[in-house]
Structure formats: structure tokens, C-alpha cells
N, C-alpha and C positions, 0 to 999 in steps of 0.2 A: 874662301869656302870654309875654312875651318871655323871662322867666326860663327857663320852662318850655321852649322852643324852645333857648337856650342849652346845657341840661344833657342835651338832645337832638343837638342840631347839626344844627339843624332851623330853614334861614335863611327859610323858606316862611313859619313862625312868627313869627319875630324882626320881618320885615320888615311882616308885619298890623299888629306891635304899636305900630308906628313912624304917627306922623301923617303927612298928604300933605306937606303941608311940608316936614318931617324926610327923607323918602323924595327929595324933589326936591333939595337940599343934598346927599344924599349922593351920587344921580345927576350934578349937577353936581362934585360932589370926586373922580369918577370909580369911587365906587364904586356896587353895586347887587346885585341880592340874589344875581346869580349870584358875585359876589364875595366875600358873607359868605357865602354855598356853599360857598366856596372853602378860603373862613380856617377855618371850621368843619368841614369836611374834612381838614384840616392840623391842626388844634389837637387833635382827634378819633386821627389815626394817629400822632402826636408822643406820645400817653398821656396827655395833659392831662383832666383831672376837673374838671366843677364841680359838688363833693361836696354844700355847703351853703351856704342864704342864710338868713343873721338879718335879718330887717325890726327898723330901729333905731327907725323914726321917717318920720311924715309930717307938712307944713304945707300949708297954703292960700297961694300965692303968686302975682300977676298973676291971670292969668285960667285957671289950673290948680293944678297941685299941684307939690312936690317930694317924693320919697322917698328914706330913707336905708338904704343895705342896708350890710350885708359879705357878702364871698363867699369861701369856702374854697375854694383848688384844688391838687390834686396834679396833680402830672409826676413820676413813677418813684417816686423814693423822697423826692422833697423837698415840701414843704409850704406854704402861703402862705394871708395872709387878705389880701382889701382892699377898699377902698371904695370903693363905686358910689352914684353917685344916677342917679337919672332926674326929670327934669323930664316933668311932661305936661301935655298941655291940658285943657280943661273935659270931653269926651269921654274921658278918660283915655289917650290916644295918646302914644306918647314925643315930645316936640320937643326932647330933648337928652339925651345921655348924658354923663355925668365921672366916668372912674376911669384909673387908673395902666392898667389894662388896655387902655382904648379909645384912649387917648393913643399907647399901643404899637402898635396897630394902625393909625392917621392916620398915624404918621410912614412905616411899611412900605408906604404908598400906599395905602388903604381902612380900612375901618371895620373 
């Protein structure tokens, strides 16, 4: 789902997808859903696309899973792939995300 909210820019979505947990870490880092509203908003009227996701791979890992994507996006006429995982718990909830993506958005102060 959180994909899906993604290629939307639909943070209402994004944020379900996230475990309580994940949700309070990022309240605490200052961001929160009106935030990635925000970013997704911006990332939305900038022209940014997220065209497609190949599911590379999943494992069984702790007491959830990890999944391994790439994701295609355009911005105007330039092009880019990269990679995402998500970590989730036993209910399948995000409790972490890691890509070149999210890392760009922690350092501009939110998710």
C-alpha cells in the first residue's frame, strides 16, 4: 500500500502503511503525515514520476520481513532507477525504510 500511496502522493496512504512505531520515530524526527503531504506535494508539482517497481526479492528476517524493490522515476526528461527496501513487522507494517531516496529526504529535515 505504501507503494501505491507513493505513485499517488497520497501521505494518508503511505502513513497506514507505516507501524505505530515507525509512525512515533518519525513524529519524534519531526516529521508526520502532514509533512510527507508536504514532500509529496512538492515532489508531485516538481514533475517527479514513480513510473515503476520490480519486487526483487523477499526474506524472513527478526520478527518480520525485508523486501527488495527498485523503483523507476522521472523528472522532466531525465531518468533514474534505485533501491528501496522496506523492512516490516509480523503484521506487515513498515518499521524501516532504506533508499538513496529516503536518505534525501531525512537530511532536508523529514521523511
Amino acid at each position: 500500500s505504501f507503494i501505491r500511496g507513493q505513485q499517488n502522493f497520497n501521505a494518508d496512504v503511505m502513513w497506514e502503511a507505516f507501524s505505530s512505531d515507525y509512525q512515533a520515530q518519525q513524529l519524534a524526527s519531526g516529521a508526520s503525515k502532514a509533512t510527507l503531504q508536504s514532500r509529496a506535494n512538492s515532489e508531485r508539482s516538481m514533475g517527479l514520476k514513480y513510473v515503476h517497481y520490480d519486487y526483487i526479492g523477499g526474506i524472513q528476517a527478526n520478527s518480520g520481513s525485508m523486501y527488495f524493490y527498485s523503483v523507476d522515476l522521472t523528472l522532466q526528461n531525465q531518468r533514474g532507477r534505485f533501491p528501496i527496501v522496506f523492512i516490516a513487522d509480523a503484521d506487515g507494517k513498515i518499521t524501516e525504510i532504506d533508499s538513496p531516496l529516503t536518505r534525501l529526504g531525512q537530511s532536508s529535515g523529514g521523511q
